[in-house]
C-alpha positions as a printed Julia matrix, in Angstrom:
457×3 Matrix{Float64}:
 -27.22  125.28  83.1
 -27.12  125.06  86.59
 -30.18  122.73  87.45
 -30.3   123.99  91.47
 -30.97  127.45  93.63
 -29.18  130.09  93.26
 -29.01  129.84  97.65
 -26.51  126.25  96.32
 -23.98  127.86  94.09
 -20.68  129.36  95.36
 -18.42  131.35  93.74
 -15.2   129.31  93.79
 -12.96  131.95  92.27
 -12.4   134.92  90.38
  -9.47  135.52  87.67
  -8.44  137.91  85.69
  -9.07  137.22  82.06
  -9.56  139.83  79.87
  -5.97  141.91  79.4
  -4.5   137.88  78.98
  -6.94  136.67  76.67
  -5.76  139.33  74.12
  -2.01  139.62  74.54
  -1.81  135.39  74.67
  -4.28  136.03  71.16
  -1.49  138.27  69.6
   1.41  135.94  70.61
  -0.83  132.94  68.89
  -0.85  134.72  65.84
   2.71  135.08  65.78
   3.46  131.53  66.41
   5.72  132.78  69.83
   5.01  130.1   72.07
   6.57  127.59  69.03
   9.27  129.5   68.74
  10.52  129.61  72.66
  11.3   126.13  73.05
  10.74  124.02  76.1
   9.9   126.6   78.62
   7.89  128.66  76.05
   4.33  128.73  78.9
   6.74  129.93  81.48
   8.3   132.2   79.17
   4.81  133.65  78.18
   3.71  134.61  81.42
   6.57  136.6   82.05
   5.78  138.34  79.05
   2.44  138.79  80.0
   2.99  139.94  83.69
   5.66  142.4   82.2
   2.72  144.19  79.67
   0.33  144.05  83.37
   1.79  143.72  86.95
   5.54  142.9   86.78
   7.28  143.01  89.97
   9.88  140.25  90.68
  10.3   136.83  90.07
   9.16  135.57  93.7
   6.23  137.54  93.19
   5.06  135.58  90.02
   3.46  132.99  91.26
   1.27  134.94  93.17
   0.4   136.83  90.56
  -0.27  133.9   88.39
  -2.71  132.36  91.05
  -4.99  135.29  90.61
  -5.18  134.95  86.94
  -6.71  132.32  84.38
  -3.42  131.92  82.95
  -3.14  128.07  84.31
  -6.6   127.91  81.75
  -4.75  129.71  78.48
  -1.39  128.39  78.52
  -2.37  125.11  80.13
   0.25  125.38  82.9
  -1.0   123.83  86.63
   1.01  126.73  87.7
   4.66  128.63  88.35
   7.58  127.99  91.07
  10.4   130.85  91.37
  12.52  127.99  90.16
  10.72  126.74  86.83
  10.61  130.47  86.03
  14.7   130.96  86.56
  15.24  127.99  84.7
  13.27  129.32  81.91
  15.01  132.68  81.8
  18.17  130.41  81.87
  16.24  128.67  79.05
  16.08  131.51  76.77
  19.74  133.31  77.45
  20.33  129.76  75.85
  18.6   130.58  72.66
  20.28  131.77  69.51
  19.23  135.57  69.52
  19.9   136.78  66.57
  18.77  134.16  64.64
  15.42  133.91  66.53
  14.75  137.59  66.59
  15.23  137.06  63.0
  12.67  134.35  62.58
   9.87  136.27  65.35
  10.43  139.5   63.06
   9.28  137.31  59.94
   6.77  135.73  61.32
   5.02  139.27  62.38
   5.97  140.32  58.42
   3.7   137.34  57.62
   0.76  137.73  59.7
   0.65  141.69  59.23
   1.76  141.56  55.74
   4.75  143.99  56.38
   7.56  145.06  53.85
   9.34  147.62  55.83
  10.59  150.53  53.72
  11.87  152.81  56.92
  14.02  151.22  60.52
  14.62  153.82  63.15
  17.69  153.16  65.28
  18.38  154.56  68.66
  20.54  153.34  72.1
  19.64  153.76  75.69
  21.17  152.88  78.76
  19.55  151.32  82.07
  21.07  150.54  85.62
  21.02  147.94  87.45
  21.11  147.17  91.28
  24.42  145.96  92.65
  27.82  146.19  91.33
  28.87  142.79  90.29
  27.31  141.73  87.2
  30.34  142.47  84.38
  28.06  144.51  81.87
  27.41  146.9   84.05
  29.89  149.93  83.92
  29.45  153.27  86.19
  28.49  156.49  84.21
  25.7   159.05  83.62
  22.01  158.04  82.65
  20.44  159.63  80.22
  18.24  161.05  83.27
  21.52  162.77  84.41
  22.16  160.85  87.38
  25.73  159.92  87.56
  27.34  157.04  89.09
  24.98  154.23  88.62
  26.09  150.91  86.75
  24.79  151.18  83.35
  24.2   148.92  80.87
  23.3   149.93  76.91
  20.55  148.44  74.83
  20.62  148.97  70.97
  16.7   149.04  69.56
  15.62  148.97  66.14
  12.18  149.49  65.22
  10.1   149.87  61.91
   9.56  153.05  61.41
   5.59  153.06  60.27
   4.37  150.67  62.96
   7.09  150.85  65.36
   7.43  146.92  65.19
  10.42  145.7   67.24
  13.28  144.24  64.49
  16.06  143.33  66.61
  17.59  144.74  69.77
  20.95  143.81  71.73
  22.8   144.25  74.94
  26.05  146.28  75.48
  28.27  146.88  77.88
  27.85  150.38  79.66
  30.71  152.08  78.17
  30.54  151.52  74.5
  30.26  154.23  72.29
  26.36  154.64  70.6
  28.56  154.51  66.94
  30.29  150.97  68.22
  27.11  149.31  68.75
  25.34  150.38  64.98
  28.44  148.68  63.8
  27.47  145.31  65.98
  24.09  145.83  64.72
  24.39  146.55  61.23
  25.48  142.99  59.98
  22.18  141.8   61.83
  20.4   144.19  59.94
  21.8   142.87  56.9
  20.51  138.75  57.52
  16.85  140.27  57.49
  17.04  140.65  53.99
  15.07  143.32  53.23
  14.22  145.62  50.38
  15.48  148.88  49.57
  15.05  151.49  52.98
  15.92  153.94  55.02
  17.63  153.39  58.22
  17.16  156.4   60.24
  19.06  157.14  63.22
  20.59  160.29  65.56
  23.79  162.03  65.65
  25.38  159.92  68.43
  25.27  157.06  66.42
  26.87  158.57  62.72
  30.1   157.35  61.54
  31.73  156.94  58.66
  32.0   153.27  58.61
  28.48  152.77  59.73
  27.41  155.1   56.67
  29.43  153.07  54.28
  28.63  149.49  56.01
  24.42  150.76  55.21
  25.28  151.96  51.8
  26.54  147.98  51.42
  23.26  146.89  52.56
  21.63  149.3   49.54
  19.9   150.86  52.24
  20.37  155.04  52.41
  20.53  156.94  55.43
  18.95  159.77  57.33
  21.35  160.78  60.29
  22.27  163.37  62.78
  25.15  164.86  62.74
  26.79  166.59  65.65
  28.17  170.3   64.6
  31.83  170.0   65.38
  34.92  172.65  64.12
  34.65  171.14  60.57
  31.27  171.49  60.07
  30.95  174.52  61.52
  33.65  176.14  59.58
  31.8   174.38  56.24
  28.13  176.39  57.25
  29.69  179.54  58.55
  28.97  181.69  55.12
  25.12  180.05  55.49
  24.55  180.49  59.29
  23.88  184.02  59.65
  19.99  183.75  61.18
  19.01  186.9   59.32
  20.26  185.92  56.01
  18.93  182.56  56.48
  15.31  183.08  57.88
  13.59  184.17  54.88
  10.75  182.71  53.95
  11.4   180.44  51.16
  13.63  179.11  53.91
  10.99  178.28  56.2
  10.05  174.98  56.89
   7.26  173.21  60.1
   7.81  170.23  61.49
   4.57  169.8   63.49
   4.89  172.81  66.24
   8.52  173.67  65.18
   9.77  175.99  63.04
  12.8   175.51  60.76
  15.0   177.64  58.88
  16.82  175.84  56.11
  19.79  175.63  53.78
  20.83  172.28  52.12
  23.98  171.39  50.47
  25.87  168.93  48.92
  28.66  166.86  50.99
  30.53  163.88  51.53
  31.48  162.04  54.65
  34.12  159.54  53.88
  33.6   158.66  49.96
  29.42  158.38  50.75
  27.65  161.28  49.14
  24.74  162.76  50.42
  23.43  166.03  51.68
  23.69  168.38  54.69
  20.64  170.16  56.0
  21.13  173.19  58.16
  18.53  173.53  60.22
  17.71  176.59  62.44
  15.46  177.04  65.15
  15.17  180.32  66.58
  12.96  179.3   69.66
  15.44  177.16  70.54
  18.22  179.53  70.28
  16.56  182.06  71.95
  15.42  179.69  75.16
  19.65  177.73  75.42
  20.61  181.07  75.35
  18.86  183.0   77.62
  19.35  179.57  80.05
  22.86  180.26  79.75
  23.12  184.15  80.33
  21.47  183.14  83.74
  23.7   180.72  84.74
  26.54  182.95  83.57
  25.66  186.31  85.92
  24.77  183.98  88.9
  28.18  182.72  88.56
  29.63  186.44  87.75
  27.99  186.78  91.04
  29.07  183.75  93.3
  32.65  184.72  92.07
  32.36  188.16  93.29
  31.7   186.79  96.81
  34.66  184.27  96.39
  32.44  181.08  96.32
  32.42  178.31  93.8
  30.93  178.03  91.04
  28.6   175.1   88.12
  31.19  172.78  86.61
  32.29  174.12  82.71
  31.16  178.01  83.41
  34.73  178.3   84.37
  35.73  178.73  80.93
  33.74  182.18  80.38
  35.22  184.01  82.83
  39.67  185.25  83.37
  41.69  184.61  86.3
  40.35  187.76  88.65
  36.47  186.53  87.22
  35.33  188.7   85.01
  33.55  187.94  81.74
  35.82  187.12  78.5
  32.39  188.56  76.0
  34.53  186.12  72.8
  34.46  183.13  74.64
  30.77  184.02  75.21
  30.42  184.55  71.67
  31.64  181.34  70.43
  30.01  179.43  72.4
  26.27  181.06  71.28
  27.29  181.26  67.66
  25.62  177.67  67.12
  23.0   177.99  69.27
  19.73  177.01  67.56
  21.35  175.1   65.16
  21.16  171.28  64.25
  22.22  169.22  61.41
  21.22  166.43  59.12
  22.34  164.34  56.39
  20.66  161.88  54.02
  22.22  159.5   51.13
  18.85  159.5   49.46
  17.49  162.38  47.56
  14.73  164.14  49.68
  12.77  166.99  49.42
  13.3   169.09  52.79
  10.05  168.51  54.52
   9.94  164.88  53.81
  14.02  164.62  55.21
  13.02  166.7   58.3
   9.29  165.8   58.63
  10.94  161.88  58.9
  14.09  162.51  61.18
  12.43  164.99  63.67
   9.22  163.11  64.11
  11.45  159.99  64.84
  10.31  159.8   68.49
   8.32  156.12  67.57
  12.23  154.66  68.83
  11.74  156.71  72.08
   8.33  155.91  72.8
   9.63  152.31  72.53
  11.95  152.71  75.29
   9.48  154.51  77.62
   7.38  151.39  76.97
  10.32  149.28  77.7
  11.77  151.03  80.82
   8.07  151.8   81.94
   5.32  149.76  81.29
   7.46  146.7   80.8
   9.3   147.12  84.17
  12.57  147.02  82.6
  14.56  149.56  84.81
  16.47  148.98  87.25
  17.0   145.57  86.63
  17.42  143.89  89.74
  19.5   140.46  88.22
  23.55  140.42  88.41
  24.5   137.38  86.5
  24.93  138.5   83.06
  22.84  135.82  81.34
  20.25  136.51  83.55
  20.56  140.26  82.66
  20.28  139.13  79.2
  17.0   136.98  79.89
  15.22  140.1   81.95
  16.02  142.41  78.6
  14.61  139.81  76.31
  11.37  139.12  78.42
  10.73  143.33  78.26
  11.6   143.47  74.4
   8.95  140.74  73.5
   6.63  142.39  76.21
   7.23  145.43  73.94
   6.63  143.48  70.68
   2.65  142.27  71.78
   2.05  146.06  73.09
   3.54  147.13  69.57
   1.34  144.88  68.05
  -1.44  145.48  70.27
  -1.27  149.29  69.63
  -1.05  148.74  65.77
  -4.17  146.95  66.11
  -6.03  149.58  67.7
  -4.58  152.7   65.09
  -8.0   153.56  64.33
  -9.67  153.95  67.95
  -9.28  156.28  70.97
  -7.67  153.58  72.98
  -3.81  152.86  72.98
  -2.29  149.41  74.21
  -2.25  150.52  77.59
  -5.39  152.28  78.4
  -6.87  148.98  76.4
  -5.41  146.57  78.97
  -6.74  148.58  81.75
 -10.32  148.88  80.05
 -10.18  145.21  79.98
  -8.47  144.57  83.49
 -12.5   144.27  84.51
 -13.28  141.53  82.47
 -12.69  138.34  84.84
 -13.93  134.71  84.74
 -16.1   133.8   87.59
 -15.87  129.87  88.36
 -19.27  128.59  90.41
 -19.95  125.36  92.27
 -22.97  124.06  92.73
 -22.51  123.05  96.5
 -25.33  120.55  96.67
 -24.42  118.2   93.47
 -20.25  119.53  93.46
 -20.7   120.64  89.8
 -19.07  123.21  88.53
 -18.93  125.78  85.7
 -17.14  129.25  84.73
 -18.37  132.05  83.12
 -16.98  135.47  81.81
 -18.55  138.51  83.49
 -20.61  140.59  81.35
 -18.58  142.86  78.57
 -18.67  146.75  78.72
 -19.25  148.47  75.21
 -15.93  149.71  75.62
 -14.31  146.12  75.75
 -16.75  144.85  73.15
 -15.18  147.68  70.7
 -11.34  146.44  72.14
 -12.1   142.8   71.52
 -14.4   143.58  68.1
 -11.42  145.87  66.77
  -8.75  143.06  67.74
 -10.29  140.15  66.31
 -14.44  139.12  66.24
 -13.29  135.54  67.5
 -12.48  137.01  70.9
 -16.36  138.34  71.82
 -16.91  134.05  71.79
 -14.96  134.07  74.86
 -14.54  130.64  76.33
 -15.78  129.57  79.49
């Protein structure tokens, strides 16, 4: 207690507390900081800046200054220099073994046996043009020219718990870097699954390498000649869309056939799966592209890139080539090694979007795009900082399944809960406390763990 006026004591500073004492709580109970080595406080609070108020590396210690982080991780404080080295640091680290030992350490503390792993790539850019993993192309936002890089994610597919990820060069194929990936997989040692994954990815070695694993798959499959020549006696929408046909998949409707097949000695089954919405909408988005170009052409001017095809030499409309292009349309496919009925086999490939909300939290919240690093270890570094930025938010949200708040709007909640350290100017003594708690972060800190309402000064 402060034994003097209230007139004596100064308020020496303010930091912000809250958002840090939970994610550093998370990472505690996951043993991380034991696991990154020698730079593992530096390490931390680029984690922790990349789930808050990541900007750039010469903005860190700035940012650091303004929060108790020099209190939880006992660190006096960060230079632009410690933090390269630790990046440096970590690039060092044997990744696949270590994501290996992080993933079973959150098995342990969460008690996980994961039954499902959802697999997906996505690319980022990066500034500059001299860092070798970075080769030009088209985003997945459409934007051509940029240097791209590709990051492989796998995540579990009840919690959406980060297994392993890993960096590829910008011009491998999505199928190329399942193969990298799957003898990963295979070290984790898990029990019988499903790996789940889209039609980019599918091969026939990567279905055979799973089937090694004794994992089965659920896969896209991309509709090319072959396939559609094996569902052209099932693809007529009127013959399909009756209702014992009819399946929902959330909003969606589905019309259905399933039948047996085999893609390259591993057995299985196709799922046709039709969805007239869909048809109707790529179609009638295509008819208007097609008579604005019927018109440009009749004023000689030039016209979208691939409409070319739909129209002869003096431009007028070739109605087959029209017609075999929209036979499809509306359609996808899916196959599955294990023996589903069809609304479990859709209900779990078409609600797969856990992987993608992973890489909006990576490429958003995380601050991993564009990545403003050129050396390639560097690059590396940056990526591994945002996937274990991704882990605590994953873990963060699992903890918080059964409120209204989701690992982001939870951070910001607590962003108001700072430490206030006082001085008692007269006698120079000095003391902190935490400001007083909302109900709202009471519930946050309650739902997380109890421990964390005996906040220390």
């Amino acid at each position: 207690m402060l034994s003097t006026s209230i007139s004596d004591v100064e308020v020496e500073q303010v930091k912000l507390y809250g958002p840090l004492l939970v994610l550093h709580h998370l990472a505690g109970e996951i043993q991380l900081a034991e696991l990154l080595g020698a730079y593992s406080q530096e390490i931390l609070s680029l984690v922790y800046a990349h789930c808050l108020d990541y900007r750039s590396l010469n903005y860190m210690p700035s940012w650091f200054a303004r929060t108790d982080l020099n209190f939880l991780l006992n660190l006096d404080g960060v230079t632009e220099k410690r933090l390269v080295g630790a990046l440096d640091c970590l690039e060092a680290l044997d990744a696949e073994t270590w994501q290996r030992q992080l993933f079973e350490s959150v098995c342990r503390q969460y008690r996980l046996r994961p039954s499902g792993v959802i697999y997906d790539v996505t690319n980022t850019y990066l500034y500059g043009r001299h860092c070798p993993l970075a080769k030009p192309g088209k985003d997945k936002e459409e934007v051509k020219g940029r240097p791209l890089l590709q990051i492989g994610l796998g995540v579990t597919q009840e919690e959406g718990f980060p297994l392993f990820h890993k960096v590829f060069d910008g011009n491998v194929h999505d199928a190329r870097t399942l193969q990298d990936l799957i003898t990963l997989f295979g070290s984790y040692h898990l029990g019988r699954g499903l790996f789940i994954y889209d039609r980019g990815i599918v091969s026939g070695r990567n279905l055979k390498d799973i089937k090694r694993l004794h994992w089965d798959t659920l896969c896209g499959v991309p509709l090319n000649p072959a396939l559609k020549k094996f569902w052209r006696p099932w693809a007529n929408p009127q013959q399909l869309m009756q209702l014992p046909n009819r399946q929902q998949v959330g909003h969606t409707v589905f019309y259905t056939s399933r039948r047996p097949y085999q893609f390259d000695s591993v057995r299985g089954h196709l799922v046709l799966c039709f969805n007239e919405r869909l048809r109707r909408d790529v179609r009638e988005s295509r008819r208007d592209e097609i008579l604005y170009a019927q018109k440009l052409l009749a004023e000689n001017k030039s016209i979208k890139s691939g409409l070319q095809r739909f129209f002869d030499a003096r431009g007028h409309l070739l109605p087959a080539q029209l017609a075999q292009v929209e036979e499809f349309d509306g359609y996808s496919c899916i196959f599955c090694t294990r023996s589903l009925p069809q609304d479990k086999m859709l209900s779990l490939y078409f609600n797969k979007d856990i992987v993608e909300k992973a890489f909006r939290s990576l490429k958003g919240i995380t601050q991993l795009r564009p990545v403003r690093h050129w050396l390639a270890e560097r690059v590396h570094a940056h990526i591994f900082i945002c996937y274990l930025a991704y882990l605590l938010l994953s873990l963060l949200q699992y903890r918080l399944r059964n409120t209204e708040f989701t690992a982001q709007s939870a951070l910001l909640e607590l962003a108001t809960m700072y430490k206030v350290y006082l001085r008692d100017s007269q006698h120079r003594f000095k003391l902190s406390r935490v400001v007083a708690l909302t109900k709202k972060q009471e519930t946050i800190l309650k739902t997380i763990d109890r421990s964390l309402l005996k906040v220390q000064n």
